[in-house]
Every structure is written in structure tokens, then in C-alpha cells.
LOGU-188623 format. One line per field, with one value per residue (C-alpha): residue number from 1; x negated, y, z. Coordinates in steps of 0.02 Angstrom, whole numbers, m for minus. Example, Ala and Ser with C-alpha at 12.3 -4.5 7.8 and 13.67 -1.06 7.14 Angstrom:
<recs>
k 1_2;
x m615_m684;
y m225_m53;
z 390_357;
</recs>
This chain:
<recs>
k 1_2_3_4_5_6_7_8_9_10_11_12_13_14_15_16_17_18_19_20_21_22_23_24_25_26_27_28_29_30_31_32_33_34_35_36_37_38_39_40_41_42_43_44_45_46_47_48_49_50_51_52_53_54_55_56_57_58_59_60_61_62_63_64_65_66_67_68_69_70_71_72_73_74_75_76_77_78_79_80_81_82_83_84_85_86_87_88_89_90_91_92_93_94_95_96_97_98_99_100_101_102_103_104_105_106_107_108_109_110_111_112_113_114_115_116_117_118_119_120_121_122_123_124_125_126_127_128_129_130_131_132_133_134_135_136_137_138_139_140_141_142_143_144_145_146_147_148_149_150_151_152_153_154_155_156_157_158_159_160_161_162_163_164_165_166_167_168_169_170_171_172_173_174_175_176_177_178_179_180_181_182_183_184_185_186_187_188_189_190_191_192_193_194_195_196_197_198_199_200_201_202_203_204_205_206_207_208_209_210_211_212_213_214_215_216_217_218_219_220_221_222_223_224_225_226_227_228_229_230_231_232_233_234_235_236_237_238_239_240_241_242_243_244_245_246_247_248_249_250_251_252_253_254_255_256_257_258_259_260_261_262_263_264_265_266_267_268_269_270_271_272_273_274_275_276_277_278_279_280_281_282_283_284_285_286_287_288_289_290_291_292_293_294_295_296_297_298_299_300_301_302_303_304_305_306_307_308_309_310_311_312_313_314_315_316_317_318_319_320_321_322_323_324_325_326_327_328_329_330_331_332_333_334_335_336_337_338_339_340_341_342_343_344_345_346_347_348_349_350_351_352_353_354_355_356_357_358_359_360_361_362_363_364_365_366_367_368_369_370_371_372_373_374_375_376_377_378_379_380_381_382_383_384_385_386_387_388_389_390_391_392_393_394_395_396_397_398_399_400_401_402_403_404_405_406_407_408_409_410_411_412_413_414_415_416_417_418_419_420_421_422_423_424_425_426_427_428_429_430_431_432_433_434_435_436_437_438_439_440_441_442_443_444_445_446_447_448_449_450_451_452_453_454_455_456_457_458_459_460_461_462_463_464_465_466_467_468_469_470_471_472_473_474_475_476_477_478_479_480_481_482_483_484_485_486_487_488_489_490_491_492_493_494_495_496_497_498_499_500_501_502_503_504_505_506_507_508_509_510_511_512_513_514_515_516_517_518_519_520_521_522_523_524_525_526_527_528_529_530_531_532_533_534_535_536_537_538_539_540_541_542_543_544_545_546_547_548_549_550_551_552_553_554_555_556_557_558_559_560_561_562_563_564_565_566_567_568_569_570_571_572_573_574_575_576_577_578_579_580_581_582_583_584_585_586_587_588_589_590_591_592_593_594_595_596_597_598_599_600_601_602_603_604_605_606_607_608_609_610_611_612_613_614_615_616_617_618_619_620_621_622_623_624_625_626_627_628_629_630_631_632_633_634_635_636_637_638_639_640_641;
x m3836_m3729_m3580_m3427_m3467_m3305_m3283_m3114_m3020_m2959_m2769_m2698_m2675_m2836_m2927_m2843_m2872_m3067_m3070_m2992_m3102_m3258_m3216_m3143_m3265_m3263_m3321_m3391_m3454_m3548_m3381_m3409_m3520_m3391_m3286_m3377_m3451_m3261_m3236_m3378_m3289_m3134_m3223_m3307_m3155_m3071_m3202_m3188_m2977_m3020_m3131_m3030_m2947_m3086_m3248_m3340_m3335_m3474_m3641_m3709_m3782_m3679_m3697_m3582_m3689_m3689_m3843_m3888_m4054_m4109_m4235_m4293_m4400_m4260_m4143_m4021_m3915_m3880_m3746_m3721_m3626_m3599_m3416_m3277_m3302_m3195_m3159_m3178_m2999_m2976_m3119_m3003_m2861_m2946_m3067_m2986_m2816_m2731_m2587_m2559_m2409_m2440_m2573_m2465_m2392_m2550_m2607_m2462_m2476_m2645_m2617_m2464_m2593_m2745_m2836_m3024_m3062_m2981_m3012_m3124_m3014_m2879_m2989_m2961_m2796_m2745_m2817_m2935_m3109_m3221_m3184_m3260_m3438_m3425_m3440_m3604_m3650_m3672_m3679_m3609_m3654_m3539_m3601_m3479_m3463_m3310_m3317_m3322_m3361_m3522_m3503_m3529_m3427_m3550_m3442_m3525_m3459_m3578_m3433_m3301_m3108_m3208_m3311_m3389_m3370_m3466_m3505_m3646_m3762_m3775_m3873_m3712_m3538_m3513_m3532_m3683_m3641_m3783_m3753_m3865_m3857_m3847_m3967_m3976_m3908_m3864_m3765_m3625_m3607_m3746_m3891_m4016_m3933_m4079_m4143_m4183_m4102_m3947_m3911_m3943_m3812_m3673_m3672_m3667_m3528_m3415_m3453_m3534_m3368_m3358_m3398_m3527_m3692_m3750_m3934_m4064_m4250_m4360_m4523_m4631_m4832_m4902_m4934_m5117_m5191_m5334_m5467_m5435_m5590_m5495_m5494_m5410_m5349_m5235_m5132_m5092_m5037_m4852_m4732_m4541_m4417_m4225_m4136_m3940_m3878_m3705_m3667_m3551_m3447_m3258_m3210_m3058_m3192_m3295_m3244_m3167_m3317_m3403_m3302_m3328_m3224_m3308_m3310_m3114_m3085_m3178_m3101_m2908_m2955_m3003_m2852_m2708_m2779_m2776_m2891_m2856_m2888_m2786_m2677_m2723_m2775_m2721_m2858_m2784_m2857_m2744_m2801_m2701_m2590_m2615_m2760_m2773_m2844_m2778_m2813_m2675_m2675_m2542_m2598_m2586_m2428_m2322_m2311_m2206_m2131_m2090_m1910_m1901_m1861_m2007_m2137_m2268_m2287_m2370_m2528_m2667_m2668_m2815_m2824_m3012_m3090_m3011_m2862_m2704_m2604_m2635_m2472_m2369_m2220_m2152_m2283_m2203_m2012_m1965_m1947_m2122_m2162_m2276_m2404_m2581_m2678_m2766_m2706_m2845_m2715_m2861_m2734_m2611_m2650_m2742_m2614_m2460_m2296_m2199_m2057_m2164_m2243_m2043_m2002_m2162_m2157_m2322_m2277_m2114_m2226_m2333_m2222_m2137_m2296_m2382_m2212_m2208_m2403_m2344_m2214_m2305_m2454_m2341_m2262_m2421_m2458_m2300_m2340_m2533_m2518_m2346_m2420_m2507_m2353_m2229_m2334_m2304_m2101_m2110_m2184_m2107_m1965_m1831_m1912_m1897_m1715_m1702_m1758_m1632_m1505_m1604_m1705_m1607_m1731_m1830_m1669_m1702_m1897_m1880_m1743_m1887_m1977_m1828_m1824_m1691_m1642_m1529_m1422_m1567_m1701_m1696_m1887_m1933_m1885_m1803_m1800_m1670_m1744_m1747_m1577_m1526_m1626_m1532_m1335_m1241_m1154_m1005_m1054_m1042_m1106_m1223_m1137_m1200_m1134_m1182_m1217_m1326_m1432_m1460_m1387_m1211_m1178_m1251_m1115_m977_m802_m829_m988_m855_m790_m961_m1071_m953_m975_m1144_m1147_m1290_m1267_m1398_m1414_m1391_m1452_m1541_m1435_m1483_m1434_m1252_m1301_m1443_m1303_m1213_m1369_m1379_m1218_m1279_m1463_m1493_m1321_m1255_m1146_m1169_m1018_m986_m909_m845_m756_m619_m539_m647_m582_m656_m615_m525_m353_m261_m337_m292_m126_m99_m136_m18_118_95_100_279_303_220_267_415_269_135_232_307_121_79_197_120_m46_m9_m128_m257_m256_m165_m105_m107_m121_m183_m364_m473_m631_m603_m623_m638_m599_m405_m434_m542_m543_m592_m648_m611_m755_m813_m776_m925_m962_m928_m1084_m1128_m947_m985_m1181_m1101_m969_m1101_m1202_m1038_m1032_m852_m786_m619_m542_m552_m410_m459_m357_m312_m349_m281_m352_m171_m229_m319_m215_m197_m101_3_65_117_185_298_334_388_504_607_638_469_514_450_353_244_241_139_32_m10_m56_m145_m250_m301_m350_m461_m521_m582_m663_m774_m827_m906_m967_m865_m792_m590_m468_m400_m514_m403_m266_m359_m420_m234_m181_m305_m289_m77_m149_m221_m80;
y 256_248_127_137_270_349_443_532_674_840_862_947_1122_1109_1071_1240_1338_1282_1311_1481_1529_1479_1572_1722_1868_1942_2117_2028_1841_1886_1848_1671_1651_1777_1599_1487_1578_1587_1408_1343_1448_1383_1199_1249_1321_1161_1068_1185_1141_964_942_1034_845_755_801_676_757_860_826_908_1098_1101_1261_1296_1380_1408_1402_1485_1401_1454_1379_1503_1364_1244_1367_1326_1400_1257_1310_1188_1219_1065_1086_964_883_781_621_528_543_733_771_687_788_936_970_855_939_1105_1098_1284_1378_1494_1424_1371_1514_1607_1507_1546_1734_1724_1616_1748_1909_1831_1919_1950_2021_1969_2042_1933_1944_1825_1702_1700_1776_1599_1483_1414_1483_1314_1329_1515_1420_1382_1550_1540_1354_1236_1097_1061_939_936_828_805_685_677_718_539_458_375_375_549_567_644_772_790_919_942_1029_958_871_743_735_603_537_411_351_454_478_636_646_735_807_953_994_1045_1113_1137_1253_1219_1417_1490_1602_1760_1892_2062_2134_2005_1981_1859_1917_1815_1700_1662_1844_1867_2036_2000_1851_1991_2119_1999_1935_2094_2158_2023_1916_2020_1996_1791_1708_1610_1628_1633_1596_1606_1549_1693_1697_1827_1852_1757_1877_1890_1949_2077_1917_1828_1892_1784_1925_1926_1735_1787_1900_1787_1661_1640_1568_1525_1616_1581_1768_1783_1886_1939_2031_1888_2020_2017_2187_2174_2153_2334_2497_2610_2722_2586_2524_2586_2622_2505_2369_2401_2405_2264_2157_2215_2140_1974_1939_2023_1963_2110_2197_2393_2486_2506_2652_2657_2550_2539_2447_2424_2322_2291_2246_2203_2068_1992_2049_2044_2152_2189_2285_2320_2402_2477_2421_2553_2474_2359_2198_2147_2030_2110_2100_1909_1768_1685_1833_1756_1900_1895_1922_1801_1745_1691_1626_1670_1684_1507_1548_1457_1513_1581_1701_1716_1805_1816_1962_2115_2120_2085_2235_2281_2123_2227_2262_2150_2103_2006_1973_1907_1866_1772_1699_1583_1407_1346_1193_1314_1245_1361_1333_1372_1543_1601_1576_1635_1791_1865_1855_1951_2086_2121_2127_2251_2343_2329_2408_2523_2565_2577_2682_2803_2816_2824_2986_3046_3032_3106_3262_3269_3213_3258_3208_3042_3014_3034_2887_2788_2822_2798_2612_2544_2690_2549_2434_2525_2592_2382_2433_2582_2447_2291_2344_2410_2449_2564_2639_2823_2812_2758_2908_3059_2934_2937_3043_3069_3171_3299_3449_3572_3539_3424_3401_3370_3249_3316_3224_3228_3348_3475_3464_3495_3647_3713_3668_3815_3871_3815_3649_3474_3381_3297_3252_3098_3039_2874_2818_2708_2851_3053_3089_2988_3073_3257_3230_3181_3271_3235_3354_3514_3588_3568_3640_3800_3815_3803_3647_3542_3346_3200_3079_2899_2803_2644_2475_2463_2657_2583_2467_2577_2694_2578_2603_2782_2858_3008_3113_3217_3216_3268_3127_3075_3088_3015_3153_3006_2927_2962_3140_3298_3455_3604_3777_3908_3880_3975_3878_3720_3762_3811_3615_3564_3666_3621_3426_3442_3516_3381_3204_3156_3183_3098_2942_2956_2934_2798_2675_2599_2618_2522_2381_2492_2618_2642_2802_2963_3116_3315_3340_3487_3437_3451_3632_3577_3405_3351_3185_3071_2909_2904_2766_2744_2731_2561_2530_2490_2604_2592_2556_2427_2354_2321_2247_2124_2065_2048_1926_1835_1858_1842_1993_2056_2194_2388_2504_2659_2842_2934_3120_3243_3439_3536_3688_3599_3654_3440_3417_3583_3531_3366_3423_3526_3399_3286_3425_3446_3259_3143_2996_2821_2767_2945_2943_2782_2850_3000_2880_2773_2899_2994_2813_2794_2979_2954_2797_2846_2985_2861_2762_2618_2496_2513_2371_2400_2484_2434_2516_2672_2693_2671_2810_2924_2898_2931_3098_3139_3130;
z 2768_2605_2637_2589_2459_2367_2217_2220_2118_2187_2191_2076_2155_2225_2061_1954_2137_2097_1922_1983_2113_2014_1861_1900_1949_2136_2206_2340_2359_2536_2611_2586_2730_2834_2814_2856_3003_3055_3001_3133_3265_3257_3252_3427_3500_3471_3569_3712_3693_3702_3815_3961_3967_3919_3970_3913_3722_3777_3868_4019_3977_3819_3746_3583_3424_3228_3149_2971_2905_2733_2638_2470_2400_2369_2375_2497_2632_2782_2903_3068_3208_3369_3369_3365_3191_3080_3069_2873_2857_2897_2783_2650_2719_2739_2615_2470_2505_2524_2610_2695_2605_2510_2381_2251_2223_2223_2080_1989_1996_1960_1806_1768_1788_1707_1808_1765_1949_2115_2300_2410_2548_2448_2496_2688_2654_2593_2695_2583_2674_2639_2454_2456_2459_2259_2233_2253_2285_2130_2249_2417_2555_2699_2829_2995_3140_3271_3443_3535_3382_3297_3142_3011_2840_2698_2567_2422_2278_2115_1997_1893_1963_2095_2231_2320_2501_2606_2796_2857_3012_3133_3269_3373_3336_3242_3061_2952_2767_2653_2508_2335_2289_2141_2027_2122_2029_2119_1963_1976_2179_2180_2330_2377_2522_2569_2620_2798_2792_2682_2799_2952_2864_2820_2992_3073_2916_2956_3097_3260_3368_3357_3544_3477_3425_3278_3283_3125_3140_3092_3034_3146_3177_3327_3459_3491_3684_3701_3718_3551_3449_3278_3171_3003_3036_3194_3091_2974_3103_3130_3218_3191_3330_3340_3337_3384_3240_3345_3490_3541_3648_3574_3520_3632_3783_3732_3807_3706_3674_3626_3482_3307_3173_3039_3177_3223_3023_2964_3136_3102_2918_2974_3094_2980_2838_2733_2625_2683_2842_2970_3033_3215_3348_3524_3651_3835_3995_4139_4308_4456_4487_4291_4203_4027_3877_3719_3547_3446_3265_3177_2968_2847_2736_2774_2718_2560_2659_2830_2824_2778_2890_2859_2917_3026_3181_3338_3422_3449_3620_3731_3896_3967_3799_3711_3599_3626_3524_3335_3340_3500_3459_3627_3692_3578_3504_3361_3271_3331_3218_3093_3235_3240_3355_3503_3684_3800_3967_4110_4209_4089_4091_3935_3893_3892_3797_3675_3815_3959_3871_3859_4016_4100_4204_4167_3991_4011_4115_3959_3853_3939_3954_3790_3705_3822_3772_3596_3610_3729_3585_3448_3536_3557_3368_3321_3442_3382_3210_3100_2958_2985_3091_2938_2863_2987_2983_2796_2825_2975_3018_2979_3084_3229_3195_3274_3437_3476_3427_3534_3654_3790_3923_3790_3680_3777_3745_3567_3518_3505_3378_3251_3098_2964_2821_2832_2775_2858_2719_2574_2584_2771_2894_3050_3214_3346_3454_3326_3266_3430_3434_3266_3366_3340_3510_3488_3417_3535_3440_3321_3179_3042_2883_2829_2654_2531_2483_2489_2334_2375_2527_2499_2389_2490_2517_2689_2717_2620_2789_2894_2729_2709_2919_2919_3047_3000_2962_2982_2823_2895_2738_2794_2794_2980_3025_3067_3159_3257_3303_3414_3548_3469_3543_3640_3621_3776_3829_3637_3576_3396_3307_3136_2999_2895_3050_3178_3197_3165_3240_3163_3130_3248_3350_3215_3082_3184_3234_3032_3011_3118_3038_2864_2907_2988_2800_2713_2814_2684_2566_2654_2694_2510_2446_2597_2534_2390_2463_2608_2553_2551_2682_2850_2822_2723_2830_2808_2853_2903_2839_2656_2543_2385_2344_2370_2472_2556_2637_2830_2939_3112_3264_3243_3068_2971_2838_2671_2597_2741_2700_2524_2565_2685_2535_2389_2547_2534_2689_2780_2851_2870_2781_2842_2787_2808_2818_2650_2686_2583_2585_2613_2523_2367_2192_2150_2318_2311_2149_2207_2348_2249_2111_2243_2332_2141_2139_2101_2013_2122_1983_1992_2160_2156_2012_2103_2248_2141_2068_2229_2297_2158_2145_2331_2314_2169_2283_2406_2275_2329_2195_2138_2181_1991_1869_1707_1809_1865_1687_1611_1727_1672_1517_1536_1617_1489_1350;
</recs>
């Protein structure tokens, strides 16, 4: 039947992501049947989906397959599968058109990098698995009939910007894709896809761990009994015998003993859709009131785009072995967003809504449980492993910061998986647990400064007093660290206690009774200096917890911190303003002489100078911008006449 027979043009992204795919040179074109494998799978999932309301899409006995059928004399590579089919109008849509995100810009960067060589996994990582074939295909004949309809659509694709498209016949649903191969040639990617034993390997590489089988014919000697007297002319008889290539057995389903580490590798690959291995996996199966299984990996870096609104998370979800759901979100929190994997639950119903999963209670039990799972094994890591672990806290360590701040019911377990820099050693990591095991006896607390990086705050007048006292101070340099500190306010009942913030009472009672003498000295002076600052600050007072710099400018609990401040204003985001405390160091040689300038008679017009240029002098030490640098720079440059 040839009615109705089209000739049409690719679109336009579609016809450069050809030219692209065809001309560029992979490391390894055997992952084109990896797709197409996958694509038949998905096609007979769908059929199971649609025929739990209508059963009539598949006959009595049904039994879902994918069948590989090579033929080395024509060279061809035929791959069927009885699943749901398209329709003439999806095979326009689907095969004429790419529409997933994401391939646009992938053509542009690979236009940008002229790139001679690309991974094979950028294939499936963008959606565009059917177009894999032309890899190794000159010619492709995609033949495809509907579930519940008669009539087949023929695809036919010879090279070039068009391909033709015509009414067909099919003896059932499902979809049957022959493949006109290539030359074989091993040096460039190019096996022969015909091979028995190639076809055997690339199925078990890639494939073992789909539901389905998929079956080759095989070509095998007849078996012969003890009373054929034939000779020579029984072994060369032979007969053709379908062989199931894959275990069929998801990898979620195997015991843990049984799974391997090339089988967990090349599986994590396929679902995250990246090309390297992952860091860990976690496999659990829960019986009891809801029974489900899971397998969980943790990938090896995190994604470039893990901390943008439009990251895809979530497991894949399955409801007695037919997926539902590609990526539910709702089964781990968010900021475990960067973990992969499968949940197999038995007991959800299979036409779930979005609402209904959010509001179901076996859903809220495992998530409780699977975060609880992760947390448990990445303790176990950290306590087993330091090393691997500190790979882990360089990729995702901010990420998890989110769940002392969110997660309320696991803020206690997730506080001996923190690590942060501090004043103990510039080249290690120190967790919470050991800085409490460094407190010096007469220390309460554990004391933090926060700041956009190492360098600004190892720096900072406010560390002078704890540095010469040998108190030891955690680095809180992450954008989220001020935010994590809100569920972070006591470790194993030590409160945390910000060095940049609030009152700080250090030193002996001599030393702090000393303090409080020399202010009843200084408060003309003080409130002389407050005046014209009083846009700017709420007060200028003497402070304990400077030695060598003569001021500083200190928040109080609950402000956010400088740094965080100034992120939030570049966001344009509206916020209102924070005046802070100007400290001043009472026994510092700047403030002495002020102090007794100001006793023989300061001028006004000094007085706000002087006030001016400690303002100034103690926001350049936090890195924090000046209200007037033209001012601040003619004052200096007065000084310095």
C-alpha cells in the first residue's frame, strides 16, 4: 500500500542536529541501539498505561517484546517491538520534529566548539535517541501502527533535508525500524551490527535491566538423538532459536550481592543522563505496611545547573513495575535534589494525579524514610571514608547547608554532616564535632564569622581579640551559611554565636571592668563621633574584641551579614536598611589621639572627618562598598597634606 505518499523537509533545528550528528565523529556508535532498545520500552510501557482503561488495545495472551533481527547479506539491522505505536500524525510530530528543550542550544555550542569528537551519551542526554540510528544507518525505514487503529505510517529517511512518509500496512501495533547499515569499519566506531556476538554484548552493555525482552533468532545445529545414523549431513543441519538477550530483572529488584558495579554504573548513566560514574549508590526494600524498593546514587559532580530554578529532580517512580511518573519530586526534599534514582512503591494506584501523589500518605512515609536512609549512609561514609566523603561536601556541601535550614524533623541528624573552614587549619575541613573537642574550658561557645570568602574574613578586625586568645572561629562563607544558621543555633548543647554580631564578652573581670571604666571616660567622645554618623550606624561604642585595628562595624543577632546584605541589593532585591554599631578599640594609638584632640577642643568639622574616615576605614575592612568614595578619598587625601 503506497497512498497518500509525502515528501517533506526536516525543520530547521532538526536538519543542522542531522548534519551534526552524521558528521561529527563519536567514541562510540553501539549506543545507538542502547536507544532504541530504550525507545521500544517506553513504546510498550505506554501500552501497558493504556490499556489499564482500555483493554481492548491488547489481545488475549499478550506478551510485550523487542526483537533485534539482522540480516548480514543485505546488511540490515530490523528492530520491532508490539507496543503502543504512533499514529501518521505523531510520526510527523515525533520523528519530523524536535521539540524537547534543550536541543537548540546544544547545536549552538556545538557549532561554537567545532568540535571534531563528541560523547555518545549527548545523544540520550538530549532527547534525540531515534536520530542516533544515522550514525550508522544510510537508510531508515520506520514502519508503525497505533494501538486500536488499522492503518500503519511508513518513515522513510535516505540522507539529505527530507524524508518521505506514506500510509502503510502492519499486521499489529507496535513499531518495526529497519536500519540499511553502514560499511563496517571497527577503526571509526563502525562493528558489524549484524554480528551475533556484538548484538549479544551491546545488549548486555547497555540494556540487561529493561522489563522486556529482548529476543534475537539464533542460528544453532539441530540436535541429533543417538539413532540418527545421517552422518556428516546432520551436523550441518540447523535450525533458527529465539534467545532473550536480558535478564529482564530491574536492578532495583536484585539483592544487593547480586548487583555489580559495571551494571550499577552503566544503569545510574542511563537514568541521570550523564556520561561519568557515580559516587555511591544506596539500594533499599521495605516491607510492611507499604512496600516499595529503591536504588539511589549519589553522581560524582554535580550538575552545572543544580542551583537553577529550572533543574529537573526527582526519582522515577513505578507502581508494580509500570512507571508513572518520569521525575517525582515529592519522594526526597529539595535540597536532596542532586540525588538519582528509581522508586518501585507496589501499592500506589497507577492513574495517580500530581495533586493526589502530594497529598498521599504513603508518599509522605517514604520520604521520610528514604532521607532518613541517606543521611544515615552519608554518616556512615563520612565515619568510613574522610576522603571520598570530602568529595562529596565539595559537590553538594551547599546543598545540604538547605536542609539544617528546611528540614526540621532531620536539622539534629544533618549537623555531624557539616564541615567548614576555620581558624584551626587553613588546609582541612573541620566539622562540628571536632571543634567542640578543641573548646577551651572556659569557652561557651562556638563562635562563627561570616563572610564572602576565606581570605575577607581571616582578615577581619573582628577575629583580633579571639586570634591573640587562642579561641578558635568557624569560616561561614557560603551565601546560604546565614541562612543555615537560623536552624543551626545550638550543636550538642553549645550555642553558635556570631563574632561579627551582638555583644562579645571576652577577657578577664579586670580586663572587663577596665572597659567599663574607660567608656564613662569616653561617652562625650563617643556620642561626639555618633552624630554625623547617625545615617549610618546606631551607635559608636568601646569594644573588647579589637587589638589592632581602631574600629569595626557590628551587626546585631538577626541582622544579615554584610556580604549577604550586599548580594540581596545587586538582585535588586528590596530590603531594608541595617545600621550597624561603630566599635572603636579604646587602647588603639588612632582612637587615643582622637580622644585627646577632642578633650583640647575638636573643631565640628574634624569631628565629622574623623567619623567619616573610621566609617570608611571599617567598611573597607569587610569588603563592603562606601556610601561616598569621592568623599572618603578627599579626606585622605587632606590627611595626607
Amino acid at each position: 500500500m503506497t497512498t497518500n505518499k509525502k515528501s517533506m523537509k526536516f525543520e530547521a533545528e532538526t536538519k543542522q542536529l542531522l548534519e551534526i550528528m552524521i558528521n561529527s565523529l563519536y567514541t562510540e556508535k553501539e549506543v545507538f541501539l542502547r536507544e532504541l532498545i530504550s525507545n521500544a520500552s517506553d513504546a510498550l510501557d505506554k501500552l501497558r498505561f493504556a490499556a489499564i482503561t482500555d483493554n481492548s488495545l491488547v489481545p488475549e495472551g499478550f506478551s510485550g517484546e523487542i526483537r533485534l533481527l539482522p540480516d548480514a547479506d543485505k546488511r540490515t539491522l530490523t528492530i520491532v517491538d508490539n507496543g503502543i505505536g504512533m499514529t501518521y500524525d505523531e510520526v510527523i510530530s515525533n520523528i519530523g520534529t524536535i521539540a524537547r528543550s534543550g536541543t537548540h542550544e546544544l547545536i549552538k555550542s556545538l557549532e561554537k566548539q567545532k568540535t571534531e569528537k563528541l560523547p555518545a551519551e549527548l545523544i540520550g542526554r538530549f532527547g534525540v535517541g531515534f536520530y542516533s540510528c544515522l550514525m550508522v544507518a544510510d537508510s531508515v525505514t520506520l514502519t508503525t501502527r497505533k494501538a486500536g487503529e488499522e492503518t500503519a505510517t511508513v518513515w522513510e529517511y535516505s540522507g539529505g533535508e527530507s524524508y518521505d512518509v506514506r500510509e502503510g500496512t502492519r499486521d499489529s501495533q507496535g513499531t518495526t525500524i529497519e536500519l540499511k547499515l553502514k560499511k563496517a569499519d571497527p577503526e571509526d566506531g563502525l562493528e558489524d551490527f549484524t554480528s551475533e556476538w556484538i548484538i549479544r554484548r551491546i545488549v548486555k552493555k547497555y540494556s540487561d535491566f529493561v522489563r522486556y525482552p529482548v529476543i534475537l533468532p539464533v542460528e544453532r545445529p539441530a540436535e541429533s538423538s543417538a539413532d540418527d545414523d545421517n552422518g556428516e549431513d546432520d551436523k550441518k543441519k540447523k535450525v533458527v532459536k529465539d534467545e532473550t538477550l536480558n535478564s529482564m530483572k530491574a536492578l532495583w529488584q536484585k539483592s544487593e550481592n547480586e548487583m555489580k558495579e559495571e551494571e550499577l554504573s552503566e544503569f545510574y548513566k542511563h537514568i541521570a543522563s550523564d556520561w561519568s560514574d557515580p559516587m555511591m549508590h544506596i539500594a533499599m526494600k521495605v516491607e510492611g505496611r507499604y512496600e516499595y524498593q529503591t536504588l539511589m546514587f549519589i553522581p560524582g559532580t554535580a550538575p552545572f545547573d543544580l542551583y537553577s530554578q529550572s533543574y529537573k529532580r526527582g526519582l522515577q517512580l513505578y507502581a508494580r513495575n509500570v512507571k508513572i511518573m518520569d521525575r517525582c519530586e515529592d519522594v526526597l526534599p529539595e535540597y536532596m535534589r542532586f540525588v538519582k534514582g528509581v522508586l518501585d512503591a507496589q501499592d500506589l494506584p497507577l492513574n495517580i494525579s500530581r495533586e493526589t501523589l502530594q497529598n498521599n500518605r504513603q508518599i509522605s512515609t517514604i520520604r521520610s524514610t528514604l532521607t532518613k536512609k541517606i543521611i544515615t549512609e552519608l554518616k556512615k561514609l563520612k565515619d568510613t571514608d574522610g576522603d571520598k566523603y570530602l568529595k562529596f561536601w565539595e559537590q553538594f556541601g551547599a546543598v545540604m547547608k538547605e536542609g539544617v535550614h528546611s528540614d526540621f524533623e532531620n536539622r539534629e541528624k544533618l549537623q555531624p554532616l557539616l564541615l567548614f573552614q576555620s581558624t584551626h587549619d587553613r588546609e582541612k575541613l573541620t566539622s562540628l564535632e571536632e571543634y567542640k573537642s578543641r573548646m577551651k574550658e572556659d569557652q561557651e561557645d562556638i563562635y562563627y564569622l561570616s563572610g564572602e570568602s576565606r581570605e575577607v574574613v581571616e582578615n577581619s578586625p573582628h577575629l583580633e581579640a579571639f586570634t591573640q586568645k587562642g579561641y578558635e572561629v568557624l569560616f561561614f562563607t557560603d551565601p546560604i551559611d546565614d541562612f543555615m544558621v537560623s536552624g543551626l543555633t545550638e550543636f550538642d548543647g553549645k550555642k553558635l554565636k556570631s563574632i561579627g554580631k551582638g555583644d562579645v564578652e571576652l577577657g578577664s573581670e579586670e580586663e572587663k571592668k577596665a572597659l567599663e571604666e574607660k567608656k564613662k571616660d569616653f561617652t562625650a567622645f563617643l556620642e561626639a563621633l555618633a552624630k554625623p554618623l547617625e545615617e549610618h550606624v546606631k551607635a559608636v561604642e568601646l569594644s573588647n574584641r579589637l587589638t589592632s585595628s581602631p574600629c569595626c562595624l557590628v551587626g546585631s543577632e538577626g541582622d544579615l551579614s554584610p556580604h549577604i546584605e550586599r548580594m540581596m541589593r545587586q538582585s535588586k532585591l528590596a530590603i531594608p536598611s541595617q545600621k550597624r554599631v561603630m566599635e572603636l578599640n579604646a587602647g588603639h594609638e588612632v582612637i587615643l589621639r582622637l580622644k585627646s584632640r577632642y578633650d583640647a577642643g575638636m573643631k565640628d568639622e574634624e569631628i565629622s572627618d574623623a567619623a567619616q574616615l573610621l566609617l570608611g576605614q571599617a567598611l573597607l575592612a569587610e569588603s563592603s562598598p562606601l556610601p561616598d568614595p569621592a568623599g572618603f578619598a578627599k579626606l585622605v587625601a587632606k590627611l595626607m597634606v
